[in-house]
N, C-alpha and C positions, 0 to 999 in steps of 0.2 A: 554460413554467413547469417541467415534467420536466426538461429540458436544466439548467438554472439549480439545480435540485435534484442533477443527480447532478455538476455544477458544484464547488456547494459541499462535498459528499462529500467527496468527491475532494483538493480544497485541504485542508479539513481532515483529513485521514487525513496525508495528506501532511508536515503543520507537526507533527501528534503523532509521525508516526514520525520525520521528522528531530531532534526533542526528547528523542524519550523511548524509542526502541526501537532507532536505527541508531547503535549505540553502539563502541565502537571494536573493531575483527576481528569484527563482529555475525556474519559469513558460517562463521564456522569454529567457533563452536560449533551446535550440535544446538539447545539451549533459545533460545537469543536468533532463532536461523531460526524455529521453531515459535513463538513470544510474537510476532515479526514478522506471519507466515500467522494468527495470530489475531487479531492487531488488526486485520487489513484485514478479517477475514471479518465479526467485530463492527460495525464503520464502516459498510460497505457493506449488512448486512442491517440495522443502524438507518436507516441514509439510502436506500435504493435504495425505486423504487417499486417498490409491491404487487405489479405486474405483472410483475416478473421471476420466471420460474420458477425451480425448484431446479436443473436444469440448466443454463440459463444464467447464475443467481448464481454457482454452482461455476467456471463456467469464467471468469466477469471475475475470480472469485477469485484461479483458478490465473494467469490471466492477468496480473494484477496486483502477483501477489508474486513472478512469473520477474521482470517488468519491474524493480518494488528491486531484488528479489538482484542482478542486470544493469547497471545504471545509478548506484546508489550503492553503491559497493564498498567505502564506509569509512566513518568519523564523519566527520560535515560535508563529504564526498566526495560529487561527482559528475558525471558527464559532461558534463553542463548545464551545470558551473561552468566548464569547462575549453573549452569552445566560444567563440569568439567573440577 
């Protein structure tokens, strides 16, 4: 059941920020990286279970938004799309 929760997180964080945050050149401004790093830290502390500490939220945090910055480098860009 945890697993399937942080499942769903995750998907959804995911469809808002290719919507509505990874907007085109998002990486080269200052404001659109920071609205990016907050949406996932909002997502993730409404969906993530209780049981994650503050230390470990912080770092799937940091972890999670090297991985956008990294992997979708544009609007509607991404590694994912170009594989295969």
């Amino acid at each position: 059941m945890e697993t399937e929760a942080i499942k769903k997180v995750c998907k959804d964080l995911l469809a808002k920020l290719k919507t509505e945050k990874l907007v085109l050149a998002w990486r080269t401004k200052r404001t659109t990286r920071a609205a990016v790093r907050v949406e996932i830290e909002t997502m993730l502390d409404s969906g993530l279970p209780e049981k994650y500490t503050t230390e470990l939220f912080e770092t799937k945090c940091g972890a999670l938004f090297q991985h956008v910055l990294e992997k979708y480098p544009d609007q509607g860009a991404s590694v994912y799309g170009e594989a295969g």
